[in-house]
C-alpha distance (Angstrom), angle and dihedral (degrees) to the residues before:
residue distance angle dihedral
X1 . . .
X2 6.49 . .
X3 5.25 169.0 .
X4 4.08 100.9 63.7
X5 3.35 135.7 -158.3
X6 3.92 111.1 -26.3
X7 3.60 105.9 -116.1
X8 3.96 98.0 134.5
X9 4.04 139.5 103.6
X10 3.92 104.9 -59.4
X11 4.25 117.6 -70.4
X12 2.99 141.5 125.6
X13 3.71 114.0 -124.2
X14 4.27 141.3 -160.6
X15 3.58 125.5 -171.2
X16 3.71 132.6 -176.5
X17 3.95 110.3 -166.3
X18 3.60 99.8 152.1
X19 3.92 125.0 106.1
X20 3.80 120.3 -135.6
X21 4.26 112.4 -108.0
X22 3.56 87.5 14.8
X23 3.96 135.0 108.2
X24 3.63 90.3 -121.5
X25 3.68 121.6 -85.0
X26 4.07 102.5 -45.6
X27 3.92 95.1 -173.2
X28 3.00 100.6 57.8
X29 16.65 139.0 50.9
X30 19.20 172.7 133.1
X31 3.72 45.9 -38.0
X32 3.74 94.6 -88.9
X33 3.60 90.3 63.6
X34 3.98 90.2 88.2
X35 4.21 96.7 143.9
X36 3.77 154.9 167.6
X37 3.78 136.1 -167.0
X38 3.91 119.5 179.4
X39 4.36 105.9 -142.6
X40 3.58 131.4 -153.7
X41 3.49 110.0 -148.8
X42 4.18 135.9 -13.0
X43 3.42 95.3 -24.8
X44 3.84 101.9 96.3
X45 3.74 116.7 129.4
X46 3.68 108.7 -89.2
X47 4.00 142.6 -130.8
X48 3.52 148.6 -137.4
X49 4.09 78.4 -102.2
X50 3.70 98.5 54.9
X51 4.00 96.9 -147.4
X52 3.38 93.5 171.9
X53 4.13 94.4 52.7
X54 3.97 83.0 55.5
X55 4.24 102.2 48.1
X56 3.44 118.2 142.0
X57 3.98 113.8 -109.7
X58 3.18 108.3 -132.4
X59 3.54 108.1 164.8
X60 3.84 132.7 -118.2
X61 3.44 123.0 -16.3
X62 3.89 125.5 -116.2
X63 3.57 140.3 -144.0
X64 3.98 116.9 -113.0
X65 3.80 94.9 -119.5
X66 3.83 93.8 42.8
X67 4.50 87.5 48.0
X68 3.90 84.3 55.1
X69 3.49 95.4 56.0
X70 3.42 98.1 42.7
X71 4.16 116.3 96.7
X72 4.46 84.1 -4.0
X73 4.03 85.9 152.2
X74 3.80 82.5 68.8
X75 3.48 111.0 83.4
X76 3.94 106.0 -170.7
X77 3.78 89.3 52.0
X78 4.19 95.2 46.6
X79 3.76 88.7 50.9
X80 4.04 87.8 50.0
X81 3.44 94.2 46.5
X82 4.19 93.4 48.4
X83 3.92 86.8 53.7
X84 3.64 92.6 49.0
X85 3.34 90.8 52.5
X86 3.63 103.2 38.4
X87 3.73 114.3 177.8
X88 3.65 102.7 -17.3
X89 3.74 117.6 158.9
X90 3.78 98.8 -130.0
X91 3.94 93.4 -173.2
X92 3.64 79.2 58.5
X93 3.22 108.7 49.4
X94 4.00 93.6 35.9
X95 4.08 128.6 177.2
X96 3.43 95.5 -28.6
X97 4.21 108.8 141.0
X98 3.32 105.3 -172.2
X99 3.81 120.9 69.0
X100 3.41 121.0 -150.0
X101 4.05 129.0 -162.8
X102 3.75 121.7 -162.9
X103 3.57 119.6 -160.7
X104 4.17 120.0 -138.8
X105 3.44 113.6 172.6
X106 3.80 150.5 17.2
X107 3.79 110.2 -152.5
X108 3.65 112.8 -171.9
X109 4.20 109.1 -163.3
X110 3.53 109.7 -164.1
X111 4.37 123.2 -178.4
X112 4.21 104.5 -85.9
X113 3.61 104.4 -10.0
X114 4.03 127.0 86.3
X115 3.41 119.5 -85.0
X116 4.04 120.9 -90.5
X117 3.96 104.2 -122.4
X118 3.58 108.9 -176.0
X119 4.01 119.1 177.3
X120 3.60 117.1 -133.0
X121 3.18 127.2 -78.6
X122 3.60 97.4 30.2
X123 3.26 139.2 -118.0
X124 3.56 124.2 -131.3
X125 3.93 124.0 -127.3
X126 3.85 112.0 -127.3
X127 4.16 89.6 -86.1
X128 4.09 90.4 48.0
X129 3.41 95.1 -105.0
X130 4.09 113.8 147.5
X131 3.93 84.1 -147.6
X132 3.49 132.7 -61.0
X133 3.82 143.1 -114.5
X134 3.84 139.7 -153.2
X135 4.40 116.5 -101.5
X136 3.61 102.2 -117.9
X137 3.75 98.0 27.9
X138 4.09 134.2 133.9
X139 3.78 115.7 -130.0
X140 3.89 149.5 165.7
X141 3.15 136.2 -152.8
X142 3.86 133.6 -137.1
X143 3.70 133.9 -168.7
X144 3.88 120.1 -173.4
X145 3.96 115.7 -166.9
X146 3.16 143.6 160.9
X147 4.34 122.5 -127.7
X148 4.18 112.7 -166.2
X149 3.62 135.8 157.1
X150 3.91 102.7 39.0
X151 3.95 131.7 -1.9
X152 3.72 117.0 -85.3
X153 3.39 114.0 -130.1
X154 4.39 114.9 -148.3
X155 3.60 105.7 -10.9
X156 3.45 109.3 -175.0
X157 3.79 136.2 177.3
X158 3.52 137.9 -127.3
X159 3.46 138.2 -176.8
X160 3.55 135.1 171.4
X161 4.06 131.8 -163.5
X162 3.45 137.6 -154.4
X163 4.18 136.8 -173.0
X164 3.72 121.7 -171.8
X165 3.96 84.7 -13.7
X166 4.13 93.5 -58.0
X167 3.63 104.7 118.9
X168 3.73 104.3 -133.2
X169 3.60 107.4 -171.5
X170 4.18 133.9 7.9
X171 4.06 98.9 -161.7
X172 3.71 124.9 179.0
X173 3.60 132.1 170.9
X174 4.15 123.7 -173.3
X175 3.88 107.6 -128.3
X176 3.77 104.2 -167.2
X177 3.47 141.8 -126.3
X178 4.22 123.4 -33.1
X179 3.82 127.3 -153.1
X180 3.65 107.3 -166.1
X181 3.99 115.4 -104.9
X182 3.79 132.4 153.1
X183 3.53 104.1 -108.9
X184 3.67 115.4 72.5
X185 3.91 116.0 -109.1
X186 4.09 106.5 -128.8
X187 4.12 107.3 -151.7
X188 3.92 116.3 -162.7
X189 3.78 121.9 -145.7
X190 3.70 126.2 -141.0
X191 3.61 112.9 -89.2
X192 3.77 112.8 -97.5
X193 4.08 132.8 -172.9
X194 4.01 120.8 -127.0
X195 3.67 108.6 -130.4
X196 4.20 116.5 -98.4
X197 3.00 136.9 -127.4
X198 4.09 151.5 29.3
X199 4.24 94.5 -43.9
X200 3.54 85.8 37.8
X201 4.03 99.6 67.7
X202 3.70 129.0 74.4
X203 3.88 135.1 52.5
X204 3.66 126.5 1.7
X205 3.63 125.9 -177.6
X206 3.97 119.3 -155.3
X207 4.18 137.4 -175.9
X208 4.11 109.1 -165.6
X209 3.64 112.0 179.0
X210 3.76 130.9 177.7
X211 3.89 123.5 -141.7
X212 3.67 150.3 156.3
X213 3.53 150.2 -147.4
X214 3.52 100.9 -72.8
X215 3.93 88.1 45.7
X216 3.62 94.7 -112.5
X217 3.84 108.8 143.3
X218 4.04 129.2 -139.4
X219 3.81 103.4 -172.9
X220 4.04 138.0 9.3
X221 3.68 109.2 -176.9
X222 3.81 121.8 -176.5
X223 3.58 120.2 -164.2
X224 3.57 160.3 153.0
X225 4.05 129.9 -122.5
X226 3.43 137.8 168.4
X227 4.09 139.2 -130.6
X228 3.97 114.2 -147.5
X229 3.24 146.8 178.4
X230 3.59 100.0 -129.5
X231 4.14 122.6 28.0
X232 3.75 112.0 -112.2
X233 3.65 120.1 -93.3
């Protein structure tokens, strides 16, 4: 199961925490308009980075029972492809070529207090805040989802902050690759830091997208937080 909500001095980050063969790293988010949509194909919101512009091509997808049959005289690449997939019921999960991940839940885990679980899409508070967070405090992030159909292949996360319309910080972290399986997969960002002090506090506006290889995206979340001096009650 890791780079979190952007909320640090201005950069523009890229992180590769995924391990080759592997699902990803198992063990290891006017005011009001706080929203979420959940896209199909290419037409996810886009950024100064155009991700989507730059997706890998990588052909035609293929069923999971028609991928194990393909090159099974090779033994390396059969055993790869039975770890990948693990213990997935392929009369279950059938013919279907398009995978699909739905996202459930934004946990932030913060040092001695309960963790933050916030269902997806979010809910604004009565201000439009998403939730809010203490200046000077150490967090992580967790995202819990759920991948069926098909395995997706190098999905990656973005997301993008603002503050009084400066962008502040353009993170993105590369998650791996998903075989499909019914319990969701929970991935853990690397602890970050929200800035401190007076100029630090107020307002933040945030995009976080998933998307994969092929450039097809699974969530783009807009929303609102808030830095302050004190953590809710």
């Amino acid at each position: 199961m890791a780079s979190s909500i952007a909320i640090s001095v201005p950069m523009d980050n890229e992180k590769d925490h995924s391990a080759p063969g592997e699902h990803g790293d198992e063990d290891k988010i006017s005011r009001k308009l706080s929203s979420t949509s959940i896209v199909t194909d290419d037409e996810c919101g886009g950024d100064d980075d155009n991700d989507e512009k730059r997706a890998i091509l990588l052909g035609p997808q293929i069923g999971l029972k028609e991928q194990l049959e393909m090159d099974k005289d090779d033994e390396s690449l059969r055993k790869w492809k039975e770890q990948l997939l693990g213990s997935v019921d392929l009369n279950e999960v059938g013919e279907t070529l398009d995978p699909d991940v739905k996202f459930h839940e934004l946990i932030i885990v913060t040092p001695d207090r309960p963790d933050l679980v916030l269902p997806i899409p979010f809910v604004p508070d009565s201000k439009g805040f998403a939730f809010a967070l203490k200046d000077g405090s150490h967090y992580r992030l967790k995202f819990s989802f759920i991948v069926s159909n098909n395995i997706v292949s190098g999905l990656r996360y973005t997301n993008i902050v603002w503050k009084t319309g400066v962008k502040v910080e353009n993170n993105k972290v590369m998650l791996g690759t998903f075989s499909p399986q019914k319990e969701p997969y929970v991935y853990e960002l690397e602890e970050e830091n929200t800035p401190a002090g007076y100029f630090a506090r107020g307002s933040y506006s945030a995009k976080t997208k998933f998307v994969d290889d092929d450039g097809k995206c699974y969530l783009d979340m807009n929303y609102y937080f808030e830095i302050r001096k004190d953590w809710p009650n």
